[in-house]
Structures are given as structure tokens and as C-alpha cells.
KEBA-72282 format. One record per residue (C-alpha): residue in one letter; x, y, z. Coordinates in steps of 0.05 Angstrom, whole numbers, padded with zeros to 5 digits, always signed. Each point is the difference from the previous one (the first is absolute). Example, Ala and Ser with C-alpha at 12.3 -4.5 7.8 and 13.67 -1.06 7.14 Angstrom:
A+00246-00090+00156S+00027+00069-00013
***
This chain:
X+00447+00011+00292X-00016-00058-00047X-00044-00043+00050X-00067+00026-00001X+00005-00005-00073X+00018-00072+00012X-00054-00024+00049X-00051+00003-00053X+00049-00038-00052X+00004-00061+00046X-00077-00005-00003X-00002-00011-00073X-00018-00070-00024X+00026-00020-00074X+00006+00033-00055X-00052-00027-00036X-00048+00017+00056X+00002+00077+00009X-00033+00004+00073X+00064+00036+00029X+00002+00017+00070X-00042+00068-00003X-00068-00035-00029X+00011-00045+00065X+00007+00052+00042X-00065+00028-00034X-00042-00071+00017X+00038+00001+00067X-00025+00069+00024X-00066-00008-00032X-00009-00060+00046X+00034+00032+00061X-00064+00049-00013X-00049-00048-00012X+00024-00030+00072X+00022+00063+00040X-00042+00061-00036X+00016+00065+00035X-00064+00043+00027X-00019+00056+00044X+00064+00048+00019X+00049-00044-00036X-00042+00002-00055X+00005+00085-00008X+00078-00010+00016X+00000-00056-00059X-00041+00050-00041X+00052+00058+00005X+00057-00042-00007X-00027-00024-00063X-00005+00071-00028X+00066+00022+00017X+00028-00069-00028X-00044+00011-00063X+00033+00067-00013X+00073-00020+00023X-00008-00052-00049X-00024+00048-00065X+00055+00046+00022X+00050-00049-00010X-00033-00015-00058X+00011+00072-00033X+00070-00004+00025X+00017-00063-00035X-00026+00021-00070X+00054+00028-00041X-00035+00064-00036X+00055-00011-00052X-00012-00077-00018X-00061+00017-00016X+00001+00060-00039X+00059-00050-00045X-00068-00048-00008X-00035+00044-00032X+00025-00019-00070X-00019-00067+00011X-00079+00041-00003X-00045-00055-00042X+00023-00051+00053X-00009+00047+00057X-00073+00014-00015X-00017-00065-00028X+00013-00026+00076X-00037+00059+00030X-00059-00025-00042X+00005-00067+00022X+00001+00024+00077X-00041+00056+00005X-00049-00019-00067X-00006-00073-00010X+00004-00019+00057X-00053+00043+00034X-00055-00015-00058X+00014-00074+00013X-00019+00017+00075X-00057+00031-00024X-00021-00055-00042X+00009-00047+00064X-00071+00046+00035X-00035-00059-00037X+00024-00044+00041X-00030+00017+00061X-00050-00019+00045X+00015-00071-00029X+00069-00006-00010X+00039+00047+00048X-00039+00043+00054X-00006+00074-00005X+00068+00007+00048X+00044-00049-00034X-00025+00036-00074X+00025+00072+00037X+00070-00033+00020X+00005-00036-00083X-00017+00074-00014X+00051+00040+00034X+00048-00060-00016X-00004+00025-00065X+00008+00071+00011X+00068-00006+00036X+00067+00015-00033X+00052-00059-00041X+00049-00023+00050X+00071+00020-00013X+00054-00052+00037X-00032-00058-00032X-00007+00023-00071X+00068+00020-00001X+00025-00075+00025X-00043-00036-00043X+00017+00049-00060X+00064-00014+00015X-00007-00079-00001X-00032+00003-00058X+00050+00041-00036X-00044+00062-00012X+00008+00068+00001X+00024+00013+00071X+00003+00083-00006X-00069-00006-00027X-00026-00037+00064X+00030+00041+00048X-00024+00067-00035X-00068-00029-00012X-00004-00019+00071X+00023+00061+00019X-00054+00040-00032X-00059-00046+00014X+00016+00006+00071X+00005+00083-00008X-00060+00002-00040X-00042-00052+00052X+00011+00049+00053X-00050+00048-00033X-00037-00044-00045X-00018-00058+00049X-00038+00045+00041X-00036+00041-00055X-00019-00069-00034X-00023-00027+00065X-00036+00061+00017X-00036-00001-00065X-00008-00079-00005X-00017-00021+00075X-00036+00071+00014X-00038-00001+00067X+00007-00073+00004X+00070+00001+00014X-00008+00060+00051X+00032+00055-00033X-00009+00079+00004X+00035+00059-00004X+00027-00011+00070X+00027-00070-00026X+00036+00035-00055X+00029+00060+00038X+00029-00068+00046X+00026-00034-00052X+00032+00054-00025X+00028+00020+00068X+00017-00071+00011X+00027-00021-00066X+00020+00049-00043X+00026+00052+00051X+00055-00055+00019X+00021-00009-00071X+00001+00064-00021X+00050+00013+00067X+00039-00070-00011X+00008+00032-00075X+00028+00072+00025X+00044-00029+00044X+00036-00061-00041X+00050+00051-00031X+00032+00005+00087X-00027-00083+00021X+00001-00033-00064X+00072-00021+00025X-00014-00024+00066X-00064-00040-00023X+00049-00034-00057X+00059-00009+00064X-00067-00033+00046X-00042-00041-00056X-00002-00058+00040X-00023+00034+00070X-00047+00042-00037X-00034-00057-00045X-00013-00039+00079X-00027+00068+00017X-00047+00004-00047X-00020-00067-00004X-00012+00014+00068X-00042+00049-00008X-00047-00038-00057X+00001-00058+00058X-00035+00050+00048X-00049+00028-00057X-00023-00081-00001X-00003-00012+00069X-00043+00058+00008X-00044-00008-00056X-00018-00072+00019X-00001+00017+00074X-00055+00052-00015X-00030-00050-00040X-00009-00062+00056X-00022+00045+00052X-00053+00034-00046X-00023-00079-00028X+00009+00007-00074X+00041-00061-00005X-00064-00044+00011X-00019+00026-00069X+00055-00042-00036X-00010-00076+00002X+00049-00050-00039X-00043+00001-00056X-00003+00075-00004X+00074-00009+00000X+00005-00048-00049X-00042+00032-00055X+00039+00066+00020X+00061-00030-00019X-00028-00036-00067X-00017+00075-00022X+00061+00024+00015X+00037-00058-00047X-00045+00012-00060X+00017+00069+00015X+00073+00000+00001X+00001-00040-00060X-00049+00043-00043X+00063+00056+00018X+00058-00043-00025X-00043-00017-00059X-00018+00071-00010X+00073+00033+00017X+00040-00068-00049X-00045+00003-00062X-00013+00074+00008X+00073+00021+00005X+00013-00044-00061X-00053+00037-00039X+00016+00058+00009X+00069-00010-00029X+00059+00010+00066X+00060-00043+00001X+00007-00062+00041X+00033+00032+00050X-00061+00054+00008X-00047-00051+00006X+00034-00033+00058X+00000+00061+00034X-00082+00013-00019X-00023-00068+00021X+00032-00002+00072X-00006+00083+00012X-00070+00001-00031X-00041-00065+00029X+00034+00003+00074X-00029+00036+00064X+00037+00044+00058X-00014-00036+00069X+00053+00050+00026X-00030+00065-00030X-00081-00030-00001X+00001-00015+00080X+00015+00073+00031X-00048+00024-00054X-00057-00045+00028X+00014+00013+00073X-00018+00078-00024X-00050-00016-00045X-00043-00049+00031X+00013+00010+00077X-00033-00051+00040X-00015-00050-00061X+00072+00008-00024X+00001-00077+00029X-00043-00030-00054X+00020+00043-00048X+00075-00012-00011X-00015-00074+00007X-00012-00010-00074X+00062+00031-00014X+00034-00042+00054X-00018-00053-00047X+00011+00013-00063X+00073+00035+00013X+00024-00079+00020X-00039-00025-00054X+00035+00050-00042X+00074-00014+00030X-00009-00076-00022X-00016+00005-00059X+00037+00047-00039X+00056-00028+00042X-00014-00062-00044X-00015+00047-00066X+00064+00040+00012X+00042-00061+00004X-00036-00021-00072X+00023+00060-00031X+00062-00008+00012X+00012-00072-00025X-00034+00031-00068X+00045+00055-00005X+00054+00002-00052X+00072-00003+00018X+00038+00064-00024X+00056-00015-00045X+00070+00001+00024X+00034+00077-00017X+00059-00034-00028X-00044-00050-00056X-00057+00039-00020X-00010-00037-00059X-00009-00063+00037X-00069-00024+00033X+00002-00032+00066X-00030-00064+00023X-00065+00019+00043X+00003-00026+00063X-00045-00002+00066X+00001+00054+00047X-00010-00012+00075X-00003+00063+00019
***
């Protein structure tokens, strides 16, 4: 039962180069798109595939989040809210700021992706592992993962509603889909963990390719609808490059923000660990199903910035996490608590 788990570990390159086998499976299908883009009939089968995959995948989801983890994070509230603010507050007025930037920097599309980039939830897996790396506050991580991604459900929609407006395409029809799409599932994956949350924990592995899988299709789809519609003659190497030089100065302007801030405002080492991985990262896994709802046909374009800047995130607090941890004290032996160790270099 361990295999499927297993084909995406033999992808991964080294350590210090975090483009594991699932971001290559990402570049892989987007290419498989860009060469073999589905249209006509197999484009409506595609289409309602992706919809039931979308909501398969937010039911599992519901199903995985453990009601009472979370409600044990709540003590940990200063840290809790000061990474909500850095997702869902921060983050969005530096997308905001970014409108200045366009016609002459990024084009109108590529501004609406760096937008909605910044409305999308903190990631959860990766926060915890780097977290842990860098000796931080794991049960922090995973809570504060855990309710960013709860919270995003609702509040990625309202802020792109509100932000994006008509420009993005969205109505009252959109929102009556997204919550029949989205939040529906969760809300089911939720009522139902007490009788599956067993047989999910028994089938992690299977489950994980499954909905891996199912993210895979949301790409192919996207991008497919995007070839056959022409949108990719927009982008030009260039475009790309200056794309990605935003995305850099805006990653960093985050781990600036979420170090020095968390410093200032008086937490513990361990706290700010946890608030400068959980509060300056991105959810590819929760941000693409969102766009395939949100944006419909220019879902293509508009995940690409976030395509981006999640690998551009992976390296580099890889790097930062490994830091840490080579800075972090060593805790005095139980049995000598009087004496201080020697610091030494952590690899890990």
C-alpha cells in the first residue's frame, strides 16, 4: 500500500534542491497541455471531471483536519492571528500595491494571477517540515496551517470577490459555485471524519496519489483551456522573467516582514519559526482548485504566478530552515543542568 506514496519519492532530487517529484509532475503535465490540449467533447468531459476532482479533493480535505488539534491551538492565539494577518492582510495590500506596476511591468493578466496569489491560504505540509528543521514550534505550524486553510475556504473567495470584482468574473452565481464546490465538500469531509477518519489515516499514501491526482487534472485542464483559447501568446520570456523578479522581491519583503515582525512583537524563538514559514508561504494545493472555480477559462494564466513563486518559495526557506537550525541552541543534558553545552552545527 506504500508504493504510490513512493513513486513520487524517487523523483526527488537533493535535499538542498526541494523540486520533489510532484512540482515535476506539475511542469510535466503543464507541458503535456501545452502539446496535447484537450477541446471540443473531451473538453466538457475534462470540465466535469475537474469539478468532481475539485470537490473529492476539499472533501478529503475536511476529513483530514482534526476539529480537536485545532481547537488545542487556540491558546497559542497571538501567533495564530499574527499569521492570519500576514496571509489574508499583508499579503493582499502588497498585491494591491503591485496595480502600479502595470501596463509597464506585468500586463493586466499576470497582475490578476500576483493578485489572487496573494489571496490564497499558507500551505500546511511544508511549514510544518521546515518548522520542524528549523527547530520551531511544530504544534504551532500544524494548527496555524490548519486554520489558514479553514479560514481560506471562505475568505479567499470574499477577498477575491471584493479585490478582482468583475475583472476576475465573479457573481452571485460564482459564489453559490464555490460554495457548492468548495465548502459543501468540507463541511461533508468534516461530518463524516468521526466514521473515515480511520480509514483515511489506514490509506494516507493511496489517498495523497489521489489527490495529487486530482490537482494534476485541475492543471491539465486549466492550461488546456488556456492553449486552445491563445492566451499563452500573451507571456513572452521577458514577461516571465520580470514576473519572476516580482515574485523574489516579494517573498523576501514576507520573510523580512514575518522575522523582524515576530521579533518585535515579543514571541519566543520557537514562535517565530513557526510565523516566518506559516506566515510568508502560499498553498499551491489549496490556491489551484480555488482558481479553476474562480477564474474558469483564464484559470491557466492565473495560477501561473503561483506556480512560480510556490518553487521559489520551497528553495528558499529550504535554505532558511536549514539556517535556523545551525543557530539554534542545544538544550542541556536532563542529568547536568548546570552545565552549558558546546554549540554545534546542525544539518538538519
Amino acid at each position: 500500500m506504500h508504493r504510490p506514496h513512493h513513486l513520487f519519492r524517487k523523483l526527488s532530487l537533493p535535499s538542498w534542491l526541494p523540486l520533489d517529484g510532484f512540482i515535476l509532475a506539475l511542469v510535466g503535465t503543464v507541458a503535456f497541455a501545452a502539446l496535447l490540449p484537450v477541446s471540443g467533447g473531451a473538453a466538457t468531459v475534462t470540465d466535469g471531471a475537474t469539478k468532481v476532482a475539485v470537490a473529492f479533493l476539499f472533501f478529503l480535505y475536511g476529513a483530514r483536519l482534526s476539529t480537536r488539534e485545532a481547537l488545542d491551538g487556540v491558546r497559542h492565539w497571538r501567533l495564530h492571528l499574527t499569521v492570519l494577518a500576514c496571509t489574508f492582510v499583508i499579503f493582499p495590500a502588497l498585491g494591491l500595491a503591485a496595480r502600479g506596476l502595470v501596463p509597464y511591468v506585468l500586463t493586466q493578466p499576470l497582475y490578476t494571477g500576483l493578485l489572487f496569489l496573494c489571496l490564497v491560504p499558507s500551505t500546511v505540509q511544508s511549514s510544518i517540515a521546515f518548522t520542524s528543521i528549523a527547530r520551531g514550534n511544530v504544534a504551532a505550524a500544524i494548527c496555524a496551517g490548519s486554520f489558514s486553510s479553514l479560514i481560506g475556504i471562505v475568505v479567499t473567495p470574499v477577498l477575491a470577490a471584493l479585490l478582482l470584482g468583475s475583472g476576475g468574473g465573479f457573481s452571485a452565481d460564482s459564489m453559490i459555485e464555490i460554495a457548492l464546490q468548495l465548502l459543501a465538500p468540507f463541511l461533508a469531509g468534516q461530518l463524516l471524519r468521526r466514521w473515515i477518519g480511520g480509514f483515511i489515516a489506514r490509506h494516507r499514501a493511496v489517498l495523497r496519489l489521489v489527490d495529487r491526482g486530482s490537482i494534476l487534472l485541475v492543471v491539465y485542464a486549466a492550461f488546456s483551456e488556456g492553449m486552445t483559447r491563445g492566451i499563452w501568446h500573451q507571456i513572452t520570456p521577458a514577461r516571465l522573467a520580470v514576473l519572476l523578479g516580482v515574485e523574489a522581491v516579494l517573498l523576501a519583503l514576507m520573510l523580512t516582514l514575518t522575522t523582524h515582525g515576530s521579533r518585535k512583537l515579543g514571541f519566543r524563538r520557537e514562535d517565530r519559526i513557526t510565523i516566518t514559514f506559516a506566515g510568508s508561504k502560499k498553498s499551491l494545493a489549496a490556491g489551484l482548485p480555488m482558481a479553476s472555480v474562480l477564474f474558469g477559462a483564464q484559470a491557466g494564466l492565473a495560477v501561473l504566478p503561483l506556480m512560480l513563486f510556490h518553487q521559489m518559495q520551497l528553495m528558499v526557506c529550504a535554505v532558511l530552515a536549514r539556517r535556523f537550525a545551525a543557530r539554534a541552541p542545544e538544550p542541556a543534558p536532563e542529568s547536568l543542568p548546570s552545565e552549558t553545552p558546546e554549540p554545534s552545527a546542525v544539518s538538519r
